[in-house]
C-alpha positions as CSV (number, residue, x, y, z in Angstrom):
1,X,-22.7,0.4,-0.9
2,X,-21.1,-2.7,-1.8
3,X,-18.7,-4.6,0.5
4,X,-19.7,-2.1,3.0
5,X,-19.4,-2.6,6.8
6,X,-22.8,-3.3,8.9
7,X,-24.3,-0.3,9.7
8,X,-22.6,1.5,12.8
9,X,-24.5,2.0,16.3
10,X,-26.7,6.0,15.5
11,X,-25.1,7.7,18.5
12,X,-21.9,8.2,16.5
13,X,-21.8,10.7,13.6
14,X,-18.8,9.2,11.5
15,X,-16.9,5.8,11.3
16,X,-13.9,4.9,9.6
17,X,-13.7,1.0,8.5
18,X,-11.1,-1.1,8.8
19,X,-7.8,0.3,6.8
20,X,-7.4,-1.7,3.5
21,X,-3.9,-1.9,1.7
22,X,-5.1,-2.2,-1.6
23,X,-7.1,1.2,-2.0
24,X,-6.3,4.8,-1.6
25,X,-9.7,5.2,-0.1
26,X,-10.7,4.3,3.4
27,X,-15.0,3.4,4.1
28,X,-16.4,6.5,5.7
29,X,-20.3,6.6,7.6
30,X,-21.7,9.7,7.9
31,X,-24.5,9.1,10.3
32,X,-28.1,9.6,7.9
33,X,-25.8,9.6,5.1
34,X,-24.6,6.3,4.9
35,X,-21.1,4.9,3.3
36,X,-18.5,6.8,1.4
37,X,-15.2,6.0,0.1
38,X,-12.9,8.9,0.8
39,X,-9.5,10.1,0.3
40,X,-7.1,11.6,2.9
41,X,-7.6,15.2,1.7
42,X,-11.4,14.5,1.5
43,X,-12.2,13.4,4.8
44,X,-12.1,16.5,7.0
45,X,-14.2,18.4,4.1
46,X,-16.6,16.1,3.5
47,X,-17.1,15.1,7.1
48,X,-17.9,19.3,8.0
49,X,-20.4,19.5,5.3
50,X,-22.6,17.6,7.6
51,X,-21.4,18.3,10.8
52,X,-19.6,21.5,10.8
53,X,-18.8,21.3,14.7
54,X,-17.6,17.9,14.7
55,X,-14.1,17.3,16.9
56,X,-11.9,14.7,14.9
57,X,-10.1,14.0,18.2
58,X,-13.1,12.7,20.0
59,X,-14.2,9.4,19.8
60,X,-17.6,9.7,20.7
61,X,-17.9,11.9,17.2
62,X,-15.3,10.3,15.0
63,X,-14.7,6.8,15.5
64,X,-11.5,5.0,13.7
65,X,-12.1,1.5,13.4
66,X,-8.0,0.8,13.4
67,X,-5.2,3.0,13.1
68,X,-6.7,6.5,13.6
69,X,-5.4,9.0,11.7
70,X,-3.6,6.8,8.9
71,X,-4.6,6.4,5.5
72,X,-3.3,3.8,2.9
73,X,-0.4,4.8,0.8
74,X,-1.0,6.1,-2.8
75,X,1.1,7.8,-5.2
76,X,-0.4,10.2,-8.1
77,X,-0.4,7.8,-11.6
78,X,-1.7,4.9,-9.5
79,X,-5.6,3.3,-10.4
């Protein structure tokens, strides 16, 4: 994927890039799977279709590059 971050250390299934302002998205890599921009309400699904155990509050699964949790703002009607 373009303007994607180096490819994260194979121990940990999923990394979340840097937040950026100007996208509703945020850089997700799913370990095997590689980059994906993903919405808030995508994340969680997405993330259990490939690991359906997976704890989002530990960082030895999920890894949060900056502000865990937090998403850029987007309004519906927005490109």
């Amino acid at each position: 994927m373009e303007n994607a971050p180096s490819t994260p250390e194979p121990d940990v299934p999923v990394i979340v890039a840097p937040f950026d302002t100007d996208s509703r998205y945020r850089l997700v890599h799913l370990q095997g799977h590689g980059w994906e921009p993903l919405e808030r309400e995508e994340f969680e699904p997405r993330v259990q279709e490939f690991f359906p155990e997976i704890d989002f509050d530990d960082p030895d699964q999920v890894h949060w590059a900056d502000r865990p949790g937090e998403w850029p703002k987007w309004h519906p009607g927005e490109a």
